[in-house]
C-alpha positions in Angstrom: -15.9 17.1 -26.8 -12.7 18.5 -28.0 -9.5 18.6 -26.9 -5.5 18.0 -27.7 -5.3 14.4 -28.5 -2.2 14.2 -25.9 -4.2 14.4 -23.1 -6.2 11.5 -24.0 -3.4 9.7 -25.0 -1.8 10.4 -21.8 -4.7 9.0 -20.0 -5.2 5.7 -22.1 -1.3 5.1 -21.2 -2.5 5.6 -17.1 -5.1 3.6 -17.6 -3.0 0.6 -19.5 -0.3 1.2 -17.0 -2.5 0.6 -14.3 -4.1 -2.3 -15.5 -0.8 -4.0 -16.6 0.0 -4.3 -13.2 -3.6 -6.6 -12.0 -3.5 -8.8 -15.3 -4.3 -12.5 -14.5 -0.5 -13.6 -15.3 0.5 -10.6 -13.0 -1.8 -11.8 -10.3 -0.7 -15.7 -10.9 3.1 -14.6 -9.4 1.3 -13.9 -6.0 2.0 -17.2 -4.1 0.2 -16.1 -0.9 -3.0 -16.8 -0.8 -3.9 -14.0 1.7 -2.1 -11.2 -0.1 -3.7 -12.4 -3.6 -7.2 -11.8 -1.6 -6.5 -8.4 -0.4 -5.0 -8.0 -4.1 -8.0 -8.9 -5.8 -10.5 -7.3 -3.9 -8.4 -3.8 -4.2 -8.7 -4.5 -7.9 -12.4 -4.7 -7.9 -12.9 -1.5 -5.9 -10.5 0.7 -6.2 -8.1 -0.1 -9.6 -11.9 -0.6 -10.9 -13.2 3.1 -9.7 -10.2 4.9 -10.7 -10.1 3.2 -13.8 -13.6 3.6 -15.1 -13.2 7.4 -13.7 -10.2 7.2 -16.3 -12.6 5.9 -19.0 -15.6 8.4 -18.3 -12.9 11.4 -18.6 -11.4 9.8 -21.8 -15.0 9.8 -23.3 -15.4 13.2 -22.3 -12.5 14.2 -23.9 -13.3 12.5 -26.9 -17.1 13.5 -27.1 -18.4 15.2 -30.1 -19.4 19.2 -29.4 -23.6 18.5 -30.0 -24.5 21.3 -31.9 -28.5 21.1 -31.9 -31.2 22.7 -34.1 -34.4 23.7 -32.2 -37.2 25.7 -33.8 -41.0 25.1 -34.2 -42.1 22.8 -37.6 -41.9 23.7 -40.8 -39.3 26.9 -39.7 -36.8 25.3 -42.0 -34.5 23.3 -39.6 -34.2 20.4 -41.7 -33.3 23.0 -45.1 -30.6 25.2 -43.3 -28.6 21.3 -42.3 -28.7 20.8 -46.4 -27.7 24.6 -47.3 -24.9 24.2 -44.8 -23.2 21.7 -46.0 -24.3 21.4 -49.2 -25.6 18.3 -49.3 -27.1 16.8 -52.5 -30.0 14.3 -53.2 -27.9 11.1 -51.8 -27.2 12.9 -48.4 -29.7 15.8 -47.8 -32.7 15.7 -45.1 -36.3 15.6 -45.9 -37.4 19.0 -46.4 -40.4 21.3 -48.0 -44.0 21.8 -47.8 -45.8 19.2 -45.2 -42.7 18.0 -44.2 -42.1 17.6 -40.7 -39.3 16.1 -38.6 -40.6 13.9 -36.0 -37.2 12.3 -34.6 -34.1 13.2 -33.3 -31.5 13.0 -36.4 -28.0 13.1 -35.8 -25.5 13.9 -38.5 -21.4 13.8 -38.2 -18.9 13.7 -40.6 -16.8 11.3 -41.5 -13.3 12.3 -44.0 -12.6 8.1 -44.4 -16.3 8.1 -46.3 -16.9 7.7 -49.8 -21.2 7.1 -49.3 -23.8 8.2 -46.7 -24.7 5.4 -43.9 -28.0 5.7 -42.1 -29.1 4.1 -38.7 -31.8 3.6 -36.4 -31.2 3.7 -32.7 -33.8 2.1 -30.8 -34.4 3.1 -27.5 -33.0 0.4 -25.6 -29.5 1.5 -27.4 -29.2 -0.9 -30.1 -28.2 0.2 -33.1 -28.8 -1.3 -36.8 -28.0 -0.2 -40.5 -30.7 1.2 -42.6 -30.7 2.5 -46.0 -30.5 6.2 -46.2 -34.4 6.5 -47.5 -35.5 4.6 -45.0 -34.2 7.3 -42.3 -35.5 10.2 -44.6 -39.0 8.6 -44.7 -39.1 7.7 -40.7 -37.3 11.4 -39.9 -40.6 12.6 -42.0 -42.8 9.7 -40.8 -44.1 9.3 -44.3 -43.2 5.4 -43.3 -44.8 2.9 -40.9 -44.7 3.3 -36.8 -41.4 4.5 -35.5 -42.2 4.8 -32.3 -39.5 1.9 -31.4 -37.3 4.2 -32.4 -35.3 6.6 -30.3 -33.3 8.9 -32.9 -31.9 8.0 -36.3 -27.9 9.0 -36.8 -26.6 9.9 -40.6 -22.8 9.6 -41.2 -22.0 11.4 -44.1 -18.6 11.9 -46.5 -17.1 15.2 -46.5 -16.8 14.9 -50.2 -14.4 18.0 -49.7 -16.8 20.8 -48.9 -15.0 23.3 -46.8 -17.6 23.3 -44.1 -18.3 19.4 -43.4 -14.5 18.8 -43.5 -14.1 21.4 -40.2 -17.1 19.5 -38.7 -15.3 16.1 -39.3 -11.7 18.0 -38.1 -13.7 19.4 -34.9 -15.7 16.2 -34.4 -18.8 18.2 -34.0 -22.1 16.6 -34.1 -25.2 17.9 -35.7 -28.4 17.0 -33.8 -31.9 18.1 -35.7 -34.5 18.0 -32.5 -38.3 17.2 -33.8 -40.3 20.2 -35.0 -41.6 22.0 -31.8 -45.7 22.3 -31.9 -46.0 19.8 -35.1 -48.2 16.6 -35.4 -45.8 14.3 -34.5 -44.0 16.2 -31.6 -45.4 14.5 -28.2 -42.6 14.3 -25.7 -41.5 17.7 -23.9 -38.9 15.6 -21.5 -37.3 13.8 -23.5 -36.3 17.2 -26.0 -35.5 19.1 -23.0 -33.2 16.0 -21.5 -31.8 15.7 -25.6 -31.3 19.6 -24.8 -29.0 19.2 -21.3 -26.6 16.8 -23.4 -25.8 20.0 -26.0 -23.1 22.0 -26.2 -25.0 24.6 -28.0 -28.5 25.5 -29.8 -29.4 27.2 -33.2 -32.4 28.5 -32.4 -34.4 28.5 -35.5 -37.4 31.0 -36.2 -38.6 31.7 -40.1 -38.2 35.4 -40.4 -41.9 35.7 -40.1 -43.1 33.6 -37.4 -41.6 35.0 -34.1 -45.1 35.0 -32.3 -46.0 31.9 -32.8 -42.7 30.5 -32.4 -42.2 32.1 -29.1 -44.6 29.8 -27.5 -43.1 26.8 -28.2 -39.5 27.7 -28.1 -39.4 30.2 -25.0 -39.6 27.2 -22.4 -36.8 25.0 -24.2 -34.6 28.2 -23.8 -35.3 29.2 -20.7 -34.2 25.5 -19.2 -31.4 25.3 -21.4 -28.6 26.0 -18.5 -26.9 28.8 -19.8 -26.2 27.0 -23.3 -24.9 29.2 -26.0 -27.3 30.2 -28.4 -27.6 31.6 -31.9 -30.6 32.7 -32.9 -31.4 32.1 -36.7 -34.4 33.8 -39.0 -34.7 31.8 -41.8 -36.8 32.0 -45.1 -34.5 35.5 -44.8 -35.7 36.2 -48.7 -39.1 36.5 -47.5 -38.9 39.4 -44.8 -40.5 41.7 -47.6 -43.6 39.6 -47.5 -44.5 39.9 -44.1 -47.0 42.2 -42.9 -44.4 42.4 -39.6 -42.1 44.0 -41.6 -44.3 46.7 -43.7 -42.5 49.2 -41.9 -39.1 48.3 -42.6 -37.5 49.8 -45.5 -34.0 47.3 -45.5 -32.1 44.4 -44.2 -31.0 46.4 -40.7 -34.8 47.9 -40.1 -35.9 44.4 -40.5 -32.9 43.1 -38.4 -34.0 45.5 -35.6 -37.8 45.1 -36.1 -37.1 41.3 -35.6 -34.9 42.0 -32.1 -37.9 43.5 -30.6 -40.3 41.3 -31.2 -38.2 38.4 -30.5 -37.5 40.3 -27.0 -41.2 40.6 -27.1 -42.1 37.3 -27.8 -39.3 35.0 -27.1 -37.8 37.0 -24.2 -35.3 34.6 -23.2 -33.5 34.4 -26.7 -33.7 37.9 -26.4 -30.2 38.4 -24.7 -27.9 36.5 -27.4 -29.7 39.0 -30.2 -26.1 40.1 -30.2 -25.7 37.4 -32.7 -28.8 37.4 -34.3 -29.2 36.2 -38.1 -31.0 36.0 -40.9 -30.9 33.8 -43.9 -31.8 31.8 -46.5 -31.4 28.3 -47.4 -32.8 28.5 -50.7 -30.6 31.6 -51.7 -27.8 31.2 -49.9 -28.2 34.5 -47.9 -25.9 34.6 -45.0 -25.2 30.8 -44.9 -20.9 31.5 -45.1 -21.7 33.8 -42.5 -23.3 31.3 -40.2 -21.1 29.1 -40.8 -18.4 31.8 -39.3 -20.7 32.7 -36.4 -20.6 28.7 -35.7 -17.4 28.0 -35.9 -16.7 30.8 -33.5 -18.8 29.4 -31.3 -17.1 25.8 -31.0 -13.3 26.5 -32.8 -11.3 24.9 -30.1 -8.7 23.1 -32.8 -6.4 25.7 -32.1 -6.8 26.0 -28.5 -5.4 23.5 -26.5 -5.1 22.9 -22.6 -2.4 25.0 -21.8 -2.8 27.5 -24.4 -4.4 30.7 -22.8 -6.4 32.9 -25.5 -7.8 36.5 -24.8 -11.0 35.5 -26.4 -12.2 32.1 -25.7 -15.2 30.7 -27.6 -19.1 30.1 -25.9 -18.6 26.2 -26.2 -15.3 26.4 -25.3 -15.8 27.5 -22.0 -18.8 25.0 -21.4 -16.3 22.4 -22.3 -13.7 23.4 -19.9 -15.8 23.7 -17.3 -17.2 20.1 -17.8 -13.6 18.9 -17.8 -12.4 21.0 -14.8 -15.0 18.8 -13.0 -14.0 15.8 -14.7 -10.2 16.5 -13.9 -10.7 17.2 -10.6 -13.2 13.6 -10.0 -10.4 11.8 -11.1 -7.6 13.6 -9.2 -10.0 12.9 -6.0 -10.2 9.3 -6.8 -6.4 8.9 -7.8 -5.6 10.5 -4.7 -7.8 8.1 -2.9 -6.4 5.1 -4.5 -3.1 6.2 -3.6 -3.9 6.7 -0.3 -5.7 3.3 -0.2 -3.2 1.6 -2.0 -0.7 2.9 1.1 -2.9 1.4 3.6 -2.9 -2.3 1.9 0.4 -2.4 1.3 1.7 -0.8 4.7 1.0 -3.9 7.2 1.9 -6.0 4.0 5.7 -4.7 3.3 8.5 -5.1 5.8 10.2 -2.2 6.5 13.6 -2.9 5.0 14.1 -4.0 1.1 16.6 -6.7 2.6 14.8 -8.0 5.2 14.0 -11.3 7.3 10.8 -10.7 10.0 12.7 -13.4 12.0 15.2 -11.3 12.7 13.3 -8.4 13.7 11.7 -10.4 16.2 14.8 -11.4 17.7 15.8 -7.9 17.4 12.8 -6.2 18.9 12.9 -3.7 21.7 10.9 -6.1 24.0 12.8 -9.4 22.9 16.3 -7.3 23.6 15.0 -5.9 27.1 14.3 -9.0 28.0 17.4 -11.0 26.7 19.0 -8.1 28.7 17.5 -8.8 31.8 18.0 -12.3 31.2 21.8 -12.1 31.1 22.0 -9.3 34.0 19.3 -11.4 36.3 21.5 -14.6 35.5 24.6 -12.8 36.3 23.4 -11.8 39.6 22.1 -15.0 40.2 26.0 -16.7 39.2 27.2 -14.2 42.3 25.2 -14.9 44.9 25.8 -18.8 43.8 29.2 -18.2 44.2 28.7 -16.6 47.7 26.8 -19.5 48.6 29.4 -21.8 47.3 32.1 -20.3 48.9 30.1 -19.7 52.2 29.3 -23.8 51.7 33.2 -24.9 51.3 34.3 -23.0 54.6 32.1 -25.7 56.5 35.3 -27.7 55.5 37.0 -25.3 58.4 34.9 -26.6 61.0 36.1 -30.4 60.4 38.2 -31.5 63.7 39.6 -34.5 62.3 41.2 -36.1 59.1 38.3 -38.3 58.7 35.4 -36.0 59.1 37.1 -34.1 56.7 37.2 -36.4 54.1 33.9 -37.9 55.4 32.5 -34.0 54.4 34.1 -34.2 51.2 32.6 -37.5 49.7 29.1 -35.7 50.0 30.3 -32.2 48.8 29.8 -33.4 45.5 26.4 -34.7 45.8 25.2 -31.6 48.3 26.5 -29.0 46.0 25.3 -30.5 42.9 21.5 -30.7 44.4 20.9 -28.6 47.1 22.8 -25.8 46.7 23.3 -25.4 42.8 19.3 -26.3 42.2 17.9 -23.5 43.3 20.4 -21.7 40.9 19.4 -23.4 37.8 15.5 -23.4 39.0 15.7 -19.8 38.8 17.6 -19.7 35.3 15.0 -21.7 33.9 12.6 -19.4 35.1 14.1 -16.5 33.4 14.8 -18.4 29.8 11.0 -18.9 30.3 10.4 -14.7 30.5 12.8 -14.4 27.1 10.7 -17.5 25.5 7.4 -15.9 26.1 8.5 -12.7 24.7 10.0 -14.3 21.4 6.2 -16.4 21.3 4.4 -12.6 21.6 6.9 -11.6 18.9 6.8 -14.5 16.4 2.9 -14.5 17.2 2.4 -10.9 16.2 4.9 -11.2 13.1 2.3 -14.3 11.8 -0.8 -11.2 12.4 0.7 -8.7 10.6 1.3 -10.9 7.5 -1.4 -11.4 5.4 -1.8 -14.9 5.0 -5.2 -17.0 5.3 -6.2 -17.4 8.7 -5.5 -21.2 8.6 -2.0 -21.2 7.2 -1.3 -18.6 10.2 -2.6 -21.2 13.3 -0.4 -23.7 12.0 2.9 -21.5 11.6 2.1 -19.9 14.9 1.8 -23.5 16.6 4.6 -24.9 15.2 7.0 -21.8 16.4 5.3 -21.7 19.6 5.6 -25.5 20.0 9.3 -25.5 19.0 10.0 -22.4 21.8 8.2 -24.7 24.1 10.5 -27.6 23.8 13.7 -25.2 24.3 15.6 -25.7 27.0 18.9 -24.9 28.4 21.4 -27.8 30.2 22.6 -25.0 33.0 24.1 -28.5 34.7 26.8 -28.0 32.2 27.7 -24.5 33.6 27.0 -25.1 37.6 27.8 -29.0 37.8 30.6 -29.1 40.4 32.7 -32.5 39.4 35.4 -33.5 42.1 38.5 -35.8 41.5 38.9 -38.2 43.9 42.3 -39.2 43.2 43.2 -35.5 43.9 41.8 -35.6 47.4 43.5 -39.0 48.1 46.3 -37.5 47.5 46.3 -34.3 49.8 45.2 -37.1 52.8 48.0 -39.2 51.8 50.4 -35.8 52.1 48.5 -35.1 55.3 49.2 -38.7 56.8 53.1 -38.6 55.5 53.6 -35.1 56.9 52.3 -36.3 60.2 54.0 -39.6 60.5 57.2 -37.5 60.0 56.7 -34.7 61.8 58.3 -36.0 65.4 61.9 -36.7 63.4 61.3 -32.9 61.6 60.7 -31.2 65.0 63.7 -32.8 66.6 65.6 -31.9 63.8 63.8 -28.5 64.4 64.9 -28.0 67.9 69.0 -28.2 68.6 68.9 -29.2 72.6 66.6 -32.0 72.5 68.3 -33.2 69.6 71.6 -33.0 71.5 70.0 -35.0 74.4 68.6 -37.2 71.9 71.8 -38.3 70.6 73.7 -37.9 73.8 71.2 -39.9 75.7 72.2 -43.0 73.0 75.6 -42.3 73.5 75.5 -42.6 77.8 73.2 -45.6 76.9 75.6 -47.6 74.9 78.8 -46.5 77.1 76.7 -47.7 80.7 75.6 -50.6 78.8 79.0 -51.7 78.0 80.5 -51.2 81.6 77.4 -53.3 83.1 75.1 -49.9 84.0 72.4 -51.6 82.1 72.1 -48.3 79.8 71.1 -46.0 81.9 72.6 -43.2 79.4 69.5 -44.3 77.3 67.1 -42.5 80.1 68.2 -39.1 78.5 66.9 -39.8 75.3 63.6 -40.9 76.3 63.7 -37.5 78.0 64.4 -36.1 74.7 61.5 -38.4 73.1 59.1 -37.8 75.7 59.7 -33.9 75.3 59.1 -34.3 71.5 55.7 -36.3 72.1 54.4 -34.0 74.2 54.1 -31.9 70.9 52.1 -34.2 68.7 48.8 -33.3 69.2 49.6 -29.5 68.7 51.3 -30.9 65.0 48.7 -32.8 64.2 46.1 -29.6 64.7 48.3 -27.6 62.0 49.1 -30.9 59.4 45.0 -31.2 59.9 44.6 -27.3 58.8 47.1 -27.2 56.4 45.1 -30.4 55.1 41.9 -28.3 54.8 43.3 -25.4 53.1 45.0 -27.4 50.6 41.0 -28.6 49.7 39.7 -25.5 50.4 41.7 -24.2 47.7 41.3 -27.1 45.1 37.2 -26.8 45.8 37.1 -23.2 45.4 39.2 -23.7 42.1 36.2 -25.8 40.8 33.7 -22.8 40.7 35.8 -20.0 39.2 33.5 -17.2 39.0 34.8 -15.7 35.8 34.8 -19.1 33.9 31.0 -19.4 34.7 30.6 -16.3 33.6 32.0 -16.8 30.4 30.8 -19.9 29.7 27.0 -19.0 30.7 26.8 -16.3 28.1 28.2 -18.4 25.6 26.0 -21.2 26.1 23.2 -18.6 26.6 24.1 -17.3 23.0 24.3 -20.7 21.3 21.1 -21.8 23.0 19.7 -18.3 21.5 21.2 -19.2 17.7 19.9 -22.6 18.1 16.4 -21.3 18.4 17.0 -18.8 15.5 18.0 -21.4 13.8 15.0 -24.0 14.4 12.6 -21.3 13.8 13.5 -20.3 10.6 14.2 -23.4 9.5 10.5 -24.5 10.0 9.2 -21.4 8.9 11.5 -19.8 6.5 9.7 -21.2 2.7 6.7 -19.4 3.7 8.1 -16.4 5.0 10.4 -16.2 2.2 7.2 -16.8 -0.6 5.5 -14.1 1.6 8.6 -11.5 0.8 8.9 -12.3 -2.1 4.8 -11.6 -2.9 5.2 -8.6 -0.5 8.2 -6.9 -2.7 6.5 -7.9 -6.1 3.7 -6.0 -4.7 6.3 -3.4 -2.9 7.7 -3.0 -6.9 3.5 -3.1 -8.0 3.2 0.2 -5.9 6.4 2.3 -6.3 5.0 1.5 -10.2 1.9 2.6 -9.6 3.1 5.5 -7.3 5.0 7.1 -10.8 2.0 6.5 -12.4 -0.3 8.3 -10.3 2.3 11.2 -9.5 2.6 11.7 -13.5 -0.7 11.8 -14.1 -2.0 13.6 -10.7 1.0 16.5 -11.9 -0.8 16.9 -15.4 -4.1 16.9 -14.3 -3.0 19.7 -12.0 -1.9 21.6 -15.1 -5.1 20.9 -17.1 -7.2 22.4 -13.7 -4.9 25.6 -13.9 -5.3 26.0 -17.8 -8.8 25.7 -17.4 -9.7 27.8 -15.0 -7.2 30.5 -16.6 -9.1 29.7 -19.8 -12.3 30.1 -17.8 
């Protein structure tokens, strides 16, 4: 069939550009085994389907126009090939008296050839060289048994005669069918299925034998699917001869005469009588004009796709309509394969050109809510620790003495440390556990939507969720509660020298005891010196007395101011905003450790996966341009056509 060469040429280049893309070496570069599996088997399927549906339209495009001869024996089939092309003794078919075609003879043209080449075409399809009297003798089966044969094909040199030269231009095909109704013809199917494969018929009728042609060519017509047809009288120098014709007195009575009894006779060749016509291969008689009617027929040389014409020829049309369904087969399956091709590659590409899957995991919705609730749960859990720490230190309050105060604080370290702050970093724990099972649900559905072999992804997810596992956070190092010693010796020792002084201080403190103090050891040492045995001194045990009255009362307050002088140190140890601070940064280390570990174990496949996924990512948007171009043209071509139509 005929058509612009660019179109063809346009789908060879889809098809090669296609195919470039699935070559061995371009399937070597995949690393992943999974992802070359998937690969392959959308080659075989798909690449394969659209390709071969590339192929089939190609060969379409490409296909001769079959111009066939059908007419009963010895009606000069074989005679009118020779007169139209002018064919001489080294070229021409077996023709005359007792001569009757009894296989299927093809005949193209062929500008590059200098000599005739014959074959025989068995009918399993095989092909083999034979010399040119050898395919006249089996066409006339004046030769041995050819019924191994299926057809025989002639390729003949154009030898520059007008004629063969458009049939080699127009790559149109010559098929001679078998005489209908002769000795040799046995096989109604098979003529009738050579007949479905033609782009047109020359229905061939000598001039004086429409009865008994009708018969044998009325059926052929009748099942020839709309075909255009041009019915030819031949032996057209004989009409004068026939009884039929007694009546006629020239060329047009005859020309009529003939109409009506082909109408008669062969009814359904009676409708393309419009281009009815008679000649003669021995004469010559209307063989240019023929040769016109023909090539008006099948001239599509200067009609390409795209080109609208008022007037577009019988054949033509047949041919468009064939490739208007071809077109649109192989739209239908590039739009499936581009569909297709979306599907494999969409749980196969990440979603970002620069991408790490790790990362995403991290950065999930779920993994987020739940670092989230992590931090806020944790936070709530540091305040109410704090309450509780605060609410344990004011037990110090309740101390009544020196040493069950510092009796309390030799345990406060141990107590806080493992009753109090346990319960704390119980609950923690429990929380990093939440967060690590949503980071194992993550990583876990990362692996499935990779395509890797099944094997490859149990060991990558045990390894991640082994290494999650074997996490953990020290929280000791943000709630461990460390006392100094050497601190608290020191506020006892303050306590104990504030007390032992404290008698002298309040004396100092109060001006009349003080006076009687010191006057009292005045008297004392005057009475003592004039023999009164110093009884002055009585007034300042008075004085002495009234200040050690007061001791247990200073005691009470050196022992409190002891106790808030701890208080404050102990409640200094747990400073809320420091635990704060340093939970979320240990939190967030802990957090880019486990980044870290994961991606460190897993990162040589997941990068080798990447890199396979954006070779592939590249393989499509390829592919994509490809498909677009071609799907646009084919568009076009649909349009033309069914404009041309």
């Amino acid at each position: 069939m005929s058509m612009e060469k660019s179109m063809y040429d346009i789908l060879k280049n889809t098809k090669n550009e296609i195919e470039s893309n699935f070559t061995p070496d371009a399937m070597e570069q995949i690393q992943t085994e999974g992802i070359k599996r998937e690969l392959n088997r959308f080659r075989s399927t798909l690449i394969k389907d659209v390709t071969c549906e590339l192929e089939h339209t190609m060969e379409v495009i490409q296909s001769p126009v079959f111009v066939g001869l059908l007419g009963r024996y010895s009606h000069g089939k074989s005679a009118l090939v020779n007169a139209l092309f002018s064919l001489d003794e080294t070229a021409k078919l077996p023709e005359g008296e007792g001569v009757v075609t009894s296989k299927v003879t093809r005949v193209d043209f062929n500008k590059e050839l200098y000599t005739p080449e014959a074959y025989e075409v068995k009918k399993g399809g095989v092909s083999s060289m034979i010399d040119v009297e050898t395919l006249r003798n089996g066409v006339g089966q004046t030769q041995a048994d050819t019924s191994s044969v299926d057809y025989f094909y002639m390729k003949l040199p154009t030898d520059n005669r007008d004629f063969a030269q458009l049939f080699a231009t127009k790559n149109i095909s010559l098929i001679d069918m078998p005489g209908l109704g002769g000795p040799y013809f046995k096989d109604q199917t098979t003529t009738k299925q050579y007949i479905k494969n033609l782009d047109m018929i020359l229905a061939i009728v000598k001039v004086d034998g429409i009865r008994e042609a009708g018969i044998h060519i009325e059926p052929y017509i009748q099942t020839s699917g709309g075909l255009p047809v041009i019915p030819v009288l031949t032996f057209g120098d004989q009409w004068k001869n026939s009884d039929l014709y007694v009546d006629c007195n020239d060329e047009d009575e005859m020309l009529q005469k003939a109409k009506s009894l082909i109408l008669e006779y062969i009814p359904s060749l009676g409708k393309y009588s419009t281009n009815l016509i008679v000649v003669s291969s021995y004469t010559g008689q209307n063989i240019n004009e023929l040769r016109s009617l023909i090539l008006n027929h099948v001239e599509v040389g200067n009609i390409a796709i795209g080109k609208a014409r008022k007037e577009i020829s019988p054949v033509y049309k047949r041919q468009v309509q064939q490739l208007s369904i071809e077109f649109n087969n192989l739209k239908n399956k590039i739009n499936v394969l581009s569909e297709e091709l979306d599907a494999l590659l969409k749980p196969i590409l990440p979603k970002k050109k620069e991408t790490n899957q790790l990362k995403e995991v991290f950065a999930s919705a779920k993994v987020q809510r739940s670092y989230r609730d992590l931090i806020k749960e944790s936070t709530a859990q540091i305040n109410d620790c704090f309450s509780k720490y605060k609410d344990y230190i004011n037990g110090l309050r309740s101390r009544s003495s020196a040493k069950e105060v510092m009796d309390w604080t030799d345990s406060f370290e141990r107590d806080a440390n493992n009753r109090m702050f346990r319960d704390t970093i119980e609950r923690l724990n429990c929380l990093f556990e939440e967060y690590k099972e949503q980071l194992k649900v993550g990583i876990k559905n990362m692996l499935d939507g990779m395509t890797l072999d099944r094997q490859k992804k149990i060991e990558l997810q045990e390894r991640a969720l082994e290494l999650i596992a074997d996490t953990r956070v020290e929280w000791k190092n943000v709630f461990n509660v460390k006392i100094d010693n050497l601190n608290l010796q020191t506020y006892y020792t303050k306590y104990q020298a504030r007390l032992a002084g404290s008698t002298f201080m309040e004396m100092l403190k109060q001006p009349v005891t003080l006076a009687m103090f010191v006057g009292g050891l005045i008297l004392g040492a005057i009475t003592l010196v004039i023999g009164l045995f110093g009884i002055g001194f009585i007034l300042s045990l008075i004085a002495v007395a009234q200040i050690w009255m007061q001791v247990p009362g200073l005691k009470k307050r050196h022992l409190a101011d002891l106790k808030d002088e701890i208080y404050d140190y102990l409640e200094n140890q747990f400073e809320i905003t420091d635990k704060k601070e340093h939970f979320s940064a240990l939190l967030e280390e802990k957090k880019e450790d486990l980044y870290q570990i994961l991606s460190e174990e897993i990162s040589v496949e997941i990068s080798e996966y990447n890199r396979d996924a954006f070779y592939l990512k590249r393989v499509k948007e390829h592919l994509d341009n490809v498909l677009f171009a071609i799907s646009e043209r084919i568009e076009d071509e649909i349009r033309n056509i069914n404009y041309s139509k």
